[in-house]
N, C-alpha and C positions, 0 to 999 in steps of 0.2 A: 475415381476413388476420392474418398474425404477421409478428413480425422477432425472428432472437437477434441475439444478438453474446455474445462472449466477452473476458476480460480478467486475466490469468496474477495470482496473487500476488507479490508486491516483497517482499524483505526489506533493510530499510533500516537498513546496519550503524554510520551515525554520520551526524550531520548539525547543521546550524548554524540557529537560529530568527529568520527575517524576519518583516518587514511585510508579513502574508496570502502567505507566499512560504519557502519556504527553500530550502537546498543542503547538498552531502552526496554519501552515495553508498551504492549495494548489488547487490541481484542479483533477478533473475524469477526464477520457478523453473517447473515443469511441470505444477502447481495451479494451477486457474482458479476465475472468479467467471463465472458462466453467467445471464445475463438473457433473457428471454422474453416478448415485450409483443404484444396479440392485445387486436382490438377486442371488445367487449361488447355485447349484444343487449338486455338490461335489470338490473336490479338499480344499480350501485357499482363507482365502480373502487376493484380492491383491491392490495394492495401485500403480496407474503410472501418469504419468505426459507427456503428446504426445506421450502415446504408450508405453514407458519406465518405469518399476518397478525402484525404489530407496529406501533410506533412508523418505527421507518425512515426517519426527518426527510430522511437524506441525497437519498433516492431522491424524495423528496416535495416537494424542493427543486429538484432537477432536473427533473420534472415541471411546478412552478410556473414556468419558467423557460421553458419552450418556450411556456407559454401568454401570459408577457409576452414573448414575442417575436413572439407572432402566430398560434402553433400551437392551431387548434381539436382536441384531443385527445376529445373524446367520451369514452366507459365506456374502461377498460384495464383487462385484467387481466396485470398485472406479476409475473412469477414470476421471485427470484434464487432460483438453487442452488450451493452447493459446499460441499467435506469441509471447507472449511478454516473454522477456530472464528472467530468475530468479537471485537475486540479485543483480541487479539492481535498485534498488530503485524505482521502480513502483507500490509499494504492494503485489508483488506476495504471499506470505506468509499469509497475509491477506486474498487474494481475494481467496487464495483455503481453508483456514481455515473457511469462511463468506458463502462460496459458498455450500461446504461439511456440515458446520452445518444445513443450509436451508433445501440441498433435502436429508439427514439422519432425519430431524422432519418427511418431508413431508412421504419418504417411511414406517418409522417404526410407523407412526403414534404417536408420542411420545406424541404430545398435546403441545410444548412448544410452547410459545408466542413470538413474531420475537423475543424482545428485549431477553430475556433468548437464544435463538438461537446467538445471537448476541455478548452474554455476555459468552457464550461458548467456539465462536472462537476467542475474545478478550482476554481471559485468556488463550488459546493454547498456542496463538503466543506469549504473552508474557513469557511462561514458556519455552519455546524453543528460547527467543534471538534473534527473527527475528522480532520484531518489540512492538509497545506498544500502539498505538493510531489508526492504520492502517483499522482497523474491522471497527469501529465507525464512520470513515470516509467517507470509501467504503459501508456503509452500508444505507449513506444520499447523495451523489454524491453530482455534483454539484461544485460550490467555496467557500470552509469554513474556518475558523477563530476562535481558539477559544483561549481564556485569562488563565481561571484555568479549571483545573479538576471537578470544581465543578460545572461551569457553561457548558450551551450547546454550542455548535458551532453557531459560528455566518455562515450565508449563505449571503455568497455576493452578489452586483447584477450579475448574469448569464452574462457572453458576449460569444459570440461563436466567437471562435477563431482557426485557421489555427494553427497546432504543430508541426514542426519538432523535433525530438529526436535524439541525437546520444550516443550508446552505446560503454564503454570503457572496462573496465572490473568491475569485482561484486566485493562490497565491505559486508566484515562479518558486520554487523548491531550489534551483542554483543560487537564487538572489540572497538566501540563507546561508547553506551548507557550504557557498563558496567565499561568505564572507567572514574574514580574521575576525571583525567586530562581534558579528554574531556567533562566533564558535569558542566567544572567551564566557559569552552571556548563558549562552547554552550549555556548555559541558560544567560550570559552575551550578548551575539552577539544575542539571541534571545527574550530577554526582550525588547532591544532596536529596533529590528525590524517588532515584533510585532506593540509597540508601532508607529510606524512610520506609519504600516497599517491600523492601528485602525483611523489613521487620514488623509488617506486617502482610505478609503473601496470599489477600484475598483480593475479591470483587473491592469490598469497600477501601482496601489499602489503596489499588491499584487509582479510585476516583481520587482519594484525597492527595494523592503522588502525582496524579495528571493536573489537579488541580492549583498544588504549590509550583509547581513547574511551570504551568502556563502564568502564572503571577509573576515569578520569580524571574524567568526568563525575557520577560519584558513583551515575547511573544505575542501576550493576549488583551496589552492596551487597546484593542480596537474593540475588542468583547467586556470591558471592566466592569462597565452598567449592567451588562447580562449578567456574568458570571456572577457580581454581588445580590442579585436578585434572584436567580436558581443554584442554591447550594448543593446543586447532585450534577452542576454543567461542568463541562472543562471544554477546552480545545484540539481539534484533531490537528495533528501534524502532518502536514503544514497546507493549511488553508484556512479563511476566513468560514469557520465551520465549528457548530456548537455541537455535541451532542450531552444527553443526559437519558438517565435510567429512570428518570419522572416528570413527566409534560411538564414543560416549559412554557414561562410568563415570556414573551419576548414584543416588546415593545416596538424594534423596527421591525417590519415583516423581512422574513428571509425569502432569498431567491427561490429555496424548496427547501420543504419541509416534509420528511422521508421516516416510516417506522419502520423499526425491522429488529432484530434479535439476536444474541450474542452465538455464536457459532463454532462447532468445534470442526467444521471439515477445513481440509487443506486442499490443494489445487490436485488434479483429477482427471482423468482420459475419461472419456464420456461414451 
């Protein structure tokens, strides 16, 4: 027996740093994180990501979780696939956290209701420091927005849009979220660019909001030369990673450089 599920890339173009929680706003796009879970006959359950056994706390935390809730899992072998690079700030941690809790319900039968599956790999990720809002996002697609913790995501109006991506290198997401420094830089540069979006709730709000934020936040002095030379680039959170909605001049070549398009699906049993 197997179960997939699937779960689109986020890219998250400014956002504010809570308690195990934050808010903010971005876009899916039409890159997915693809998870694969099939019982095992003997040996190990193993855990890989395109073929490759690792670490992969996030997915092993989700696992551990089904079995404190009651779930006798036996052997699995857990296969995530997708093009898109890991930390990089596209949700990968997310989308195999979001993806692996879906088809572990579906296979072991466990009975949970999405949002409990949801709320599963929401709490993974943020106990492993790879992310805090990312599950929730990926889990509704789309272009969202949201104010507090306490409220839901706002969904903006959908524009389909053309994406070029360029990857630099991965930035640690803890070295951020878990520092004072950067959570006074951040939720400053990110109240006010919220705000900015909130008054104007489109495609082009949403750029020039990810835009002031990667400036303002100090976040994107590694990008300052691009960014001042492509006035449609901003920065994905969080990784050394440009994208824009119109081919880019880019002077250092990037590690990869990825099209793809704005997205409204959310993560998915396959």
């Amino acid at each position: 027996m197997a179960a997939t599920a699937s779960c689109p890339a986020y890219l998250t173009g400014l956002f504010l740093i809570g308690d195990k929680d934050s808010v903010g706003a971005g876009f899916g796009i039409d890159k997915n994180l693809t998870t694969t879970v099939s019982e095992r006959k003997s040996g190990r359950t193993t855990v890989t990501l395109n073929g490759v056994e690792g670490a992969l706390p996030v997915s092993k935390s989700v696992l551990r979780r089904y079995v404190e809730q009651g779930s006798r899992p036996g052997l699995l072998d857990i296969q995530h696939a997708t093009e898109i690079p890991v930390g990089f700030g596209l949700g990968m941690s997310a989308a195999g956290a979001l993806s692996l809790s879906l088809a572990l319900n579906e296979l072991l039968g466990a009975g949970l209701s999405r949002q409990e599956c949801i709320k599963i790999a929401h709490d993974a990720d943020v106990e492993c420091g790879t992310g805090l809002s990312g599950v929730d996002a990926e889990a509704i697609g789309g272009m969202l927005a949201r104010r507090s913790p306490s409220e839901p995501p706002l969904k903006l109006p959908f524009e389909e849009k053309d994406i070029e991506i360029a990857f630099y290198t991965p930035i640690k997401t803890s070295s951020v979220i878990a520092s004072a420094e950067w959570k006074k830089k951040v939720n400053t540069a990110g109240t006010a660019a919220l705000d900015a979006l909130f008054g104007n709730r489109s495609w082009d709000g949403l750029v020039a909001a990810s835009r002031q934020f990667a400036k303002k936040s100090c976040l994107a002095e590694w990008c300052a030369h691009e960014m001042g030379a492509n006035q449609r680039a901003s920065m994905a959170m969080l990784g050394h990673t440009l994208f824009s909605d119109i081919p880019m001049f880019l002077p250092r070549k990037p590690f990869m450089l990825m099209k793809a398009k704005t997205a409204q699906d959310g993560a998915k049993l396959l």
